[in-house]
Backbone as JSON Lines, residues from 0, in Angstrom:
{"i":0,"aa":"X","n":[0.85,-1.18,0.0],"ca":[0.0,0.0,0.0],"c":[0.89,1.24,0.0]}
{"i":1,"aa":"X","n":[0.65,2.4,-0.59],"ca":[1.13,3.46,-0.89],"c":[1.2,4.1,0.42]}
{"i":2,"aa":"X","n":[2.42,4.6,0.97],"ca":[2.19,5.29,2.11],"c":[2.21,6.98,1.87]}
{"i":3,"aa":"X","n":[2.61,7.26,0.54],"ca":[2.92,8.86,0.23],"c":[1.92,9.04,-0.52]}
{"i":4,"aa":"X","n":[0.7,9.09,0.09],"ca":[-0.28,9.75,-1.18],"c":[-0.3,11.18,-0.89]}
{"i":5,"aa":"X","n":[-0.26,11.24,-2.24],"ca":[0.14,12.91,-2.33],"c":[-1.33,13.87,-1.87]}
{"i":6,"aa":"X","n":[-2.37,13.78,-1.93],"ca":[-3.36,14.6,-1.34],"c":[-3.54,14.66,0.58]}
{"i":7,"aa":"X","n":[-2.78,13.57,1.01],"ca":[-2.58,13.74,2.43],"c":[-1.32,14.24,2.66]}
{"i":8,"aa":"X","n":[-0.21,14.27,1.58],"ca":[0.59,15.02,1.83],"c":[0.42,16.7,2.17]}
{"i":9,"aa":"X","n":[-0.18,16.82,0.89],"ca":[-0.68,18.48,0.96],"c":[-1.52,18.38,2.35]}
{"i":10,"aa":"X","n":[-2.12,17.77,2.29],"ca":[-3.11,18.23,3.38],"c":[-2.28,18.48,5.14]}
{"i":11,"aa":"X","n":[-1.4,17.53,5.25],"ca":[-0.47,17.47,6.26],"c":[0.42,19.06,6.37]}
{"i":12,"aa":"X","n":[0.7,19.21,4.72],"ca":[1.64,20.44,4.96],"c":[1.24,21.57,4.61]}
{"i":13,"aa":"X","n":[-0.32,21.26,4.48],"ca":[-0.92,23.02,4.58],"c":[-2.39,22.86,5.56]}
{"i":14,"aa":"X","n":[-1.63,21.66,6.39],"ca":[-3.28,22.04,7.25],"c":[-3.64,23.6,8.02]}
{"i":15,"aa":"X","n":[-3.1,24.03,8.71],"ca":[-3.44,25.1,9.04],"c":[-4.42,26.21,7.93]}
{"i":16,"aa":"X","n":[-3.29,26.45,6.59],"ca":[-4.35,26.83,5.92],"c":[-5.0,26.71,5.61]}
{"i":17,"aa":"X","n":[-5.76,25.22,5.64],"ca":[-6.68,24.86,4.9],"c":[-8.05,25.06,6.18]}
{"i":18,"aa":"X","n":[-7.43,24.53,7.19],"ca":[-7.93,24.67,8.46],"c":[-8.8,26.34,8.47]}
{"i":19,"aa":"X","n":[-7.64,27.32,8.19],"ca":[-7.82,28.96,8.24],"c":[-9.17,28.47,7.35]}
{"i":20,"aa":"X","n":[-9.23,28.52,5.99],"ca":[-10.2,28.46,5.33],"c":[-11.33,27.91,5.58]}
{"i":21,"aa":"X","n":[-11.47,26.52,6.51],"ca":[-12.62,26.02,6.71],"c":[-13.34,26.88,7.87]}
{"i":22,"aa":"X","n":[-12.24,27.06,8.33],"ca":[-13.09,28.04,9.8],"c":[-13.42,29.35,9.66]}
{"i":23,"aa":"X","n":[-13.41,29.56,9.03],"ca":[-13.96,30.9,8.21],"c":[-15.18,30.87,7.04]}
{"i":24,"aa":"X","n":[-15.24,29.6,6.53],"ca":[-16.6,29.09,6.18],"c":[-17.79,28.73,7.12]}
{"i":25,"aa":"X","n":[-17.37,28.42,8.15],"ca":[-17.93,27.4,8.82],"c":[-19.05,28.16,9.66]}
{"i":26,"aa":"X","n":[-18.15,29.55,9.68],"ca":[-18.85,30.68,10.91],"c":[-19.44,31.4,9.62]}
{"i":27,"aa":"X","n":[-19.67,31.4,8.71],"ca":[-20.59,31.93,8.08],"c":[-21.71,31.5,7.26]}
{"i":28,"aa":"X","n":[-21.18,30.48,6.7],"ca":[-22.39,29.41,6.24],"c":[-23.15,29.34,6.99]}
{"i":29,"aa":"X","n":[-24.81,29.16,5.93],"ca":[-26.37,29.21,7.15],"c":[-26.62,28.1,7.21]}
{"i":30,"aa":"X","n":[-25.7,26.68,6.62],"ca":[-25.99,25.52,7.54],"c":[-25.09,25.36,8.42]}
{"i":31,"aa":"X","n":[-24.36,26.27,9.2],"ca":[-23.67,25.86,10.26],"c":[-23.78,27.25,11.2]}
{"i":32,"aa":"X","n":[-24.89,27.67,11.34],"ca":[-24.62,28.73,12.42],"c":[-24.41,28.44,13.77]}
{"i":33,"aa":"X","n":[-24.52,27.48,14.51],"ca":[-23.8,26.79,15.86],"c":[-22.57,27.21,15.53]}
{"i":34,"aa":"X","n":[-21.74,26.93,14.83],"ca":[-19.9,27.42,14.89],"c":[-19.72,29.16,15.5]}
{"i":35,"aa":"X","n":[-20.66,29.64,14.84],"ca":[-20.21,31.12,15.05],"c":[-19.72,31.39,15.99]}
{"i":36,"aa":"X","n":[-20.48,30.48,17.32],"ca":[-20.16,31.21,18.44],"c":[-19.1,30.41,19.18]}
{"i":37,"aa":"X","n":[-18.2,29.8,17.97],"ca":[-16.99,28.91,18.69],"c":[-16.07,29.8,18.29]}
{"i":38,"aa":"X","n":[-14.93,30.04,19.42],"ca":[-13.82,31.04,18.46],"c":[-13.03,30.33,17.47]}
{"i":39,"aa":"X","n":[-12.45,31.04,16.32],"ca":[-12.06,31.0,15.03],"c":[-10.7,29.48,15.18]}
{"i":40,"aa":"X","n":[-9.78,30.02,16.74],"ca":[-8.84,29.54,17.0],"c":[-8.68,28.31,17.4]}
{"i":41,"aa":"X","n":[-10.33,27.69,18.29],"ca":[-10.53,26.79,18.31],"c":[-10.72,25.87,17.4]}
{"i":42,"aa":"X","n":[-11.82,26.17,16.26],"ca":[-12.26,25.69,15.17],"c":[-10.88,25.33,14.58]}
{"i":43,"aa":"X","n":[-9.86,26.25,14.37],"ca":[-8.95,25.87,13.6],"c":[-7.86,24.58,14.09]}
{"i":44,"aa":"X","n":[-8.01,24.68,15.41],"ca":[-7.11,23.53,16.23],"c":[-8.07,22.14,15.93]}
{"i":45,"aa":"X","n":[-9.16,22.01,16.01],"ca":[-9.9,20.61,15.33],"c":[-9.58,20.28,13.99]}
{"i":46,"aa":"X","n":[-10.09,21.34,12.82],"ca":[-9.43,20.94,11.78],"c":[-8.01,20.76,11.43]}
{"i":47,"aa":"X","n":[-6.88,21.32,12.12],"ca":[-5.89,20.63,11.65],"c":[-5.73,19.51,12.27]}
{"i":48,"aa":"X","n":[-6.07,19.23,13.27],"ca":[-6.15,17.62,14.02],"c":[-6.75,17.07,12.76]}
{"i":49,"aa":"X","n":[-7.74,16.92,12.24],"ca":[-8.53,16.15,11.31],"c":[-7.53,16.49,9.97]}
{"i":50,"aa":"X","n":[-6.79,17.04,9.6],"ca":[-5.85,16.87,8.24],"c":[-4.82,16.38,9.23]}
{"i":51,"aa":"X","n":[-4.17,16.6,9.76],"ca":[-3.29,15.84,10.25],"c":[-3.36,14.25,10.78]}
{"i":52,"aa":"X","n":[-4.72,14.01,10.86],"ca":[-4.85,12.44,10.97],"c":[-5.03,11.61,9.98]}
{"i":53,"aa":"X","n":[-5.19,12.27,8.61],"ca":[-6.1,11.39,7.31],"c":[-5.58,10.26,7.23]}
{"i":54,"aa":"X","n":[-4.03,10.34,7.8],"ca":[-3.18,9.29,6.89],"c":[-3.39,8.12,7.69]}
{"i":55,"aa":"X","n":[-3.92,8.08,9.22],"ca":[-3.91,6.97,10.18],"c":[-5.46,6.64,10.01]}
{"i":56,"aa":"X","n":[-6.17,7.92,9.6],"ca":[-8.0,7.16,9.4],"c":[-7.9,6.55,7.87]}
{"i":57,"aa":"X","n":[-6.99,6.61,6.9],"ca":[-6.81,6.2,5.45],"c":[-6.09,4.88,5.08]}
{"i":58,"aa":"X","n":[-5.16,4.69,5.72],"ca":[-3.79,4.16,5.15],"c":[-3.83,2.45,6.33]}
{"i":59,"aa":"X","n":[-3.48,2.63,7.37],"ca":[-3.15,1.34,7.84],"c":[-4.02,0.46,7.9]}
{"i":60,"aa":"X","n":[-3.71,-0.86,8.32],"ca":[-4.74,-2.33,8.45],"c":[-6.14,-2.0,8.62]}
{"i":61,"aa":"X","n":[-5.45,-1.36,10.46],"ca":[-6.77,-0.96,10.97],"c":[-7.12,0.57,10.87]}
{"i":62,"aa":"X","n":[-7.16,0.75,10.17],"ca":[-8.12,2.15,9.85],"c":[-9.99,2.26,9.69]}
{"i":63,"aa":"X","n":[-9.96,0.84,10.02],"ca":[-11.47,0.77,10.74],"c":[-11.37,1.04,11.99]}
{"i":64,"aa":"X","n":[-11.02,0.21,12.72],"ca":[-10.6,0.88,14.51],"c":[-10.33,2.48,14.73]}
{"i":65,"aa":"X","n":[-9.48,2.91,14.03],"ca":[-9.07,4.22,13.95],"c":[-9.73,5.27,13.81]}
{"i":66,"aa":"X","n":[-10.62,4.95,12.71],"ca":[-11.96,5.93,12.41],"c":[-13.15,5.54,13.13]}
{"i":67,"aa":"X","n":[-13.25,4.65,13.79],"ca":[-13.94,4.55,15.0],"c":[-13.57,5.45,15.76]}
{"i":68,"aa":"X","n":[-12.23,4.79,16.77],"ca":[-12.08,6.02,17.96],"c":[-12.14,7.63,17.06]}
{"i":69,"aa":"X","n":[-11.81,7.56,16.16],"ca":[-11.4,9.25,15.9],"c":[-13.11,9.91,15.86]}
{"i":70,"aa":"X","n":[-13.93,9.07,14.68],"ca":[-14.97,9.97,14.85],"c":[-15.88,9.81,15.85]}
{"i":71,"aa":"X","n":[-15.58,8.63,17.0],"ca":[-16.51,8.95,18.12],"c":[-15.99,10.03,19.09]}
{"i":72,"aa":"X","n":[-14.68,10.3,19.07],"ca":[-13.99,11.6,19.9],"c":[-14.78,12.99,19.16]}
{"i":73,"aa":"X","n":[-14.7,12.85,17.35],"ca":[-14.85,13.91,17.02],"c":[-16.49,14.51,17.5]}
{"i":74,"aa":"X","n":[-17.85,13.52,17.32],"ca":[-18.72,13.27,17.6],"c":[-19.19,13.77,19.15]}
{"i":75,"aa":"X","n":[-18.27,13.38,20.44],"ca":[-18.45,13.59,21.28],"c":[-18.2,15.46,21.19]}
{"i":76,"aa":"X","n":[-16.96,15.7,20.69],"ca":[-16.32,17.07,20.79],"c":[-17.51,18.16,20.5]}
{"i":77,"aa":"X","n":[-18.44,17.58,19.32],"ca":[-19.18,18.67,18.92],"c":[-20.31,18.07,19.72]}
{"i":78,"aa":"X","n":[-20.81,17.39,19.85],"ca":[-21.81,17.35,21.11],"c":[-21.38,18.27,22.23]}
{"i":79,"aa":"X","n":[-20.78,18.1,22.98],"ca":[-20.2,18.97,24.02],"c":[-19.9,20.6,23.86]}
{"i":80,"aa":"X","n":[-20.14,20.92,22.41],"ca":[-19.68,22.32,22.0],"c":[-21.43,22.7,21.3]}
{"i":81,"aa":"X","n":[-22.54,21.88,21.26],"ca":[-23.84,22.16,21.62],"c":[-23.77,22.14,19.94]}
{"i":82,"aa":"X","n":[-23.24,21.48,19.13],"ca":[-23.66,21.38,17.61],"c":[-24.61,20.3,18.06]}
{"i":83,"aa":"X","n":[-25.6,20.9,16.81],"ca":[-26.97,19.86,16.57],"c":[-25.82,18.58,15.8]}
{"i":84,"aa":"X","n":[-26.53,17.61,15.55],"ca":[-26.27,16.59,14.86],"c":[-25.46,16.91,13.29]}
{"i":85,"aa":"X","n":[-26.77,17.88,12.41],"ca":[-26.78,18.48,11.54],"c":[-25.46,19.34,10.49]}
{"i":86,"aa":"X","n":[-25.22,20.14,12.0],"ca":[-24.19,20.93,11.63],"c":[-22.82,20.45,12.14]}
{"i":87,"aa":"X","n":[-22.67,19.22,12.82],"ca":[-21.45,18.56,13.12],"c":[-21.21,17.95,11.75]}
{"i":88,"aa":"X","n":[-21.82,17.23,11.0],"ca":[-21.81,16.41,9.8],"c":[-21.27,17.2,8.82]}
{"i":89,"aa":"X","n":[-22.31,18.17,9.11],"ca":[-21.73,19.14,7.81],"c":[-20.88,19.94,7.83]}
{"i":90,"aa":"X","n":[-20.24,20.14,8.9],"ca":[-19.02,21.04,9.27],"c":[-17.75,20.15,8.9]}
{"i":91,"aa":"X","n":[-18.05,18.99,9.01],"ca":[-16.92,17.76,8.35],"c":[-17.0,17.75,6.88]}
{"i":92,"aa":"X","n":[-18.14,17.57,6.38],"ca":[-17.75,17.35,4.83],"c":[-16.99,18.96,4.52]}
{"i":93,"aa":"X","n":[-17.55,20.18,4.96],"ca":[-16.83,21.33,4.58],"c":[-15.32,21.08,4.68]}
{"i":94,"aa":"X","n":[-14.94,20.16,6.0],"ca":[-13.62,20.09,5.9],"c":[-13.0,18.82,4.92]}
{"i":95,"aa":"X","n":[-13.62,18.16,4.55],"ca":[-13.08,17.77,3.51],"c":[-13.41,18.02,2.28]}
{"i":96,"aa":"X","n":[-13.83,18.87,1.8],"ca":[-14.57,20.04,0.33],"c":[-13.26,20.83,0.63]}
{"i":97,"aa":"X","n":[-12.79,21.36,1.65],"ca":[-11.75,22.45,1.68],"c":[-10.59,21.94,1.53]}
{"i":98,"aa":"X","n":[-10.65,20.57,1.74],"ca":[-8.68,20.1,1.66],"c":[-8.77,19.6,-0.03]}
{"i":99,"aa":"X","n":[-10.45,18.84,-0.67],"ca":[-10.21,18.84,-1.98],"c":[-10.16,20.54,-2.82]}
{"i":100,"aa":"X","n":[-10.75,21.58,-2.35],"ca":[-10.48,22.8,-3.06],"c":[-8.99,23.24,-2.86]}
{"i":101,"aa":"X","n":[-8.44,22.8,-1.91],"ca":[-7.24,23.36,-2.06],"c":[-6.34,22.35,-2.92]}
{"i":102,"aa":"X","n":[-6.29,21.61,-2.69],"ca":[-4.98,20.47,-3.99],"c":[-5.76,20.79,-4.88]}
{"i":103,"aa":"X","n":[-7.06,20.93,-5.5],"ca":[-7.38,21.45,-6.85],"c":[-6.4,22.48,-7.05]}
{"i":104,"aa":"X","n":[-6.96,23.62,-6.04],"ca":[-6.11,25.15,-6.53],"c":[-4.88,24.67,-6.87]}
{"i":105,"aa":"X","n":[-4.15,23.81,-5.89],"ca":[-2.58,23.59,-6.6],"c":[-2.44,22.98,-7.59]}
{"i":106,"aa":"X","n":[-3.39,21.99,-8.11],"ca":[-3.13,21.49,-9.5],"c":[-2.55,20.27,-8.75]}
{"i":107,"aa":"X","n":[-2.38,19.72,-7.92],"ca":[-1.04,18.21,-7.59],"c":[-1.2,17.41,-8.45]}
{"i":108,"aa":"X","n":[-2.56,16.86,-8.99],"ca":[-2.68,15.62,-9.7],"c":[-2.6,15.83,-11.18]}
{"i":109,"aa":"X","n":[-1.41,15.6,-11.98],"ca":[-1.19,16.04,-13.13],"c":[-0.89,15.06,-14.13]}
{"i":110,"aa":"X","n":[-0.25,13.95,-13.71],"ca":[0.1,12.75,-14.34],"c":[-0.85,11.71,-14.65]}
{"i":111,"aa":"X","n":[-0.83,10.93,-15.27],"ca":[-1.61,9.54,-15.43],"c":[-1.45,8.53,-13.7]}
{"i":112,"aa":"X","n":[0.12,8.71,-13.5],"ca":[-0.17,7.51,-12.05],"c":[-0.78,8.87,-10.74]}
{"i":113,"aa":"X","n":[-0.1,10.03,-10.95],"ca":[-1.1,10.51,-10.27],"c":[-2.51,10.64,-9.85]}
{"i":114,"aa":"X","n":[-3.28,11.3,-11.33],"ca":[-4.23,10.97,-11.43],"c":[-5.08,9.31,-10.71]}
{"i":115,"aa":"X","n":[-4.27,8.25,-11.14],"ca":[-4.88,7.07,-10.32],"c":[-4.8,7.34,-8.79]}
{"i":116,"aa":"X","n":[-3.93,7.83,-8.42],"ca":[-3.84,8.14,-7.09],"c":[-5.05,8.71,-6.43]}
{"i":117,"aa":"X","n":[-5.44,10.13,-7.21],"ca":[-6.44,10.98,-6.64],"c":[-7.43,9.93,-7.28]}
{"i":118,"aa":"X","n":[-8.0,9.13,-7.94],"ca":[-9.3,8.27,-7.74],"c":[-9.06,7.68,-6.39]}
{"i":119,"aa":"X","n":[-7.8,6.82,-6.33],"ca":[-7.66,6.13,-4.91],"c":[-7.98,7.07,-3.27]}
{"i":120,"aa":"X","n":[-7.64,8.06,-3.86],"ca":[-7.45,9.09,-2.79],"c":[-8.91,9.42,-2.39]}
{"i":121,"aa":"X","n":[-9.73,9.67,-3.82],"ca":[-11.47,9.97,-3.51],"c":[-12.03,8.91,-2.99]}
{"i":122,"aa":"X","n":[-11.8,7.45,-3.28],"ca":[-12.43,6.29,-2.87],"c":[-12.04,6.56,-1.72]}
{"i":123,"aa":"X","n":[-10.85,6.18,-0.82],"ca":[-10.41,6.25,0.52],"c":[-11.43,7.53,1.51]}
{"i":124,"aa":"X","n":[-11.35,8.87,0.83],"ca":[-11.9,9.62,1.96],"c":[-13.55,9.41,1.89]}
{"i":125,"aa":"X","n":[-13.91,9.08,0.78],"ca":[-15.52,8.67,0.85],"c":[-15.78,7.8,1.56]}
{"i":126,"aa":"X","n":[-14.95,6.49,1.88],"ca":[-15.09,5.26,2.54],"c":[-15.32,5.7,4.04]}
{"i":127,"aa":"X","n":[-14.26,6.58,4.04],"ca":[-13.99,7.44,5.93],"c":[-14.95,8.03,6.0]}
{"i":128,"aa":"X","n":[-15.21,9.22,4.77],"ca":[-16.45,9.64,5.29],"c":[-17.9,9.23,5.67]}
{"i":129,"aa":"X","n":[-18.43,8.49,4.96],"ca":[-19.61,7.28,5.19],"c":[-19.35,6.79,6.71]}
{"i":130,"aa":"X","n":[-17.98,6.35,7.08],"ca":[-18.18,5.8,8.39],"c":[-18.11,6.39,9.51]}
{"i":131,"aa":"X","n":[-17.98,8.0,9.2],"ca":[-17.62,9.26,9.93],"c":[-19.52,9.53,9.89]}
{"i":132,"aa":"X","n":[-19.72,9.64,8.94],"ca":[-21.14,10.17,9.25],"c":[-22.01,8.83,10.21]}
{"i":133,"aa":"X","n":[-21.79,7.61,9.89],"ca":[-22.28,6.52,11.02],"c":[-21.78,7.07,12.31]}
{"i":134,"aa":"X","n":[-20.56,6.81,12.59],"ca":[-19.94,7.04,14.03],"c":[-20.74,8.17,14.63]}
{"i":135,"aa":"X","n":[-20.68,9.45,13.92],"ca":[-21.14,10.67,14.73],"c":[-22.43,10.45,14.71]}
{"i":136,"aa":"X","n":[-23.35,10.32,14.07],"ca":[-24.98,10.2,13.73],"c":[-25.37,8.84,15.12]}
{"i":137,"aa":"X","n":[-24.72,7.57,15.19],"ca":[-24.91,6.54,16.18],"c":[-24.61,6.95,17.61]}
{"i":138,"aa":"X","n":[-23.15,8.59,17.94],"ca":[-22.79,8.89,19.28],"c":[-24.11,9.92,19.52]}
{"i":139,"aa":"X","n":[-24.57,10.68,18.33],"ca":[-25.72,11.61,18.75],"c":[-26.64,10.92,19.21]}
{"i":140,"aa":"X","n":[-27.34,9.84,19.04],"ca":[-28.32,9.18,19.01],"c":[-28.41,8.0,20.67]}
{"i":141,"aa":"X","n":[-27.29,7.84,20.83],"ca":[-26.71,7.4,22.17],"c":[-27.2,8.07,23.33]}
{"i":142,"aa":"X","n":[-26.87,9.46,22.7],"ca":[-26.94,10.3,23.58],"c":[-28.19,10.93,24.6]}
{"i":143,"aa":"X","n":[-29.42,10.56,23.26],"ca":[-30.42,10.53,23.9],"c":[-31.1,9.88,24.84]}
């Protein structure tokens, strides 16, 4: 298995900015008005946790286990910070819409084996994401 995929690379070495960018969507978008009233600095310390993990919720054996614990932590986090269900979900896909708008902006995938890469790369975070939206949607629901 490929351990250098290049879209978790970028994402590793520009999380912050990408981070800057999501959290600055996040507080303004009208499906996420719960964020507003999180500060900017916080928001931004979750999302780079979440680019900085892709490669351990993506890449190893168990990256089922992994994306378990990660999105029941993440799940709990926004429970506790009074996001509806709603806008926890969707405050995640924004963050992964923002790490694919940014390697777009850079252009990374330019080659033919590249290119295979970024299919591999879209399959992988769709797979996470599907089980990201279970995890958090099953801890909300717990909760009641």
């Amino acid at each position: 298995m490929v351990e250098s995929i290049k879209l978790l690379d970028v994402a590793e070495q520009n999380a912050e900015e990408i981070a800057e960018h999501w959290a600055m969507e996040v507080q303004k978008n009208k499906r996420t008005t719960h964020y507003q009233s999180i500060k900017k600095e916080k928001l931004k310390i979750y999302a780079v946790d979440f680019y900085n993990n892709l490669r351990n919720l993506l890449v190893p054996d168990d990256r089922l286990e992994n994306t378990k614990k990660y999105f029941q932590k993440y799940a709990k986090k926004c429970h506790e910070l009074g996001l509806p269900l709603q806008e926890a979900i969707y405050g995640l896909i924004l963050m992964r819409r923002h790490m694919w708008l940014y390697a777009d902006f850079q252009a990374i995938f330019i080659d033919a084996l590249e290119h295979n890469q970024a299919i591999d790369s879209i399959m992988r975070v769709m797979l996470m994401m599907d089980y990201a939206v279970y995890e958090i949607t099953q801890y909300y629901f717990d909760k009641k």
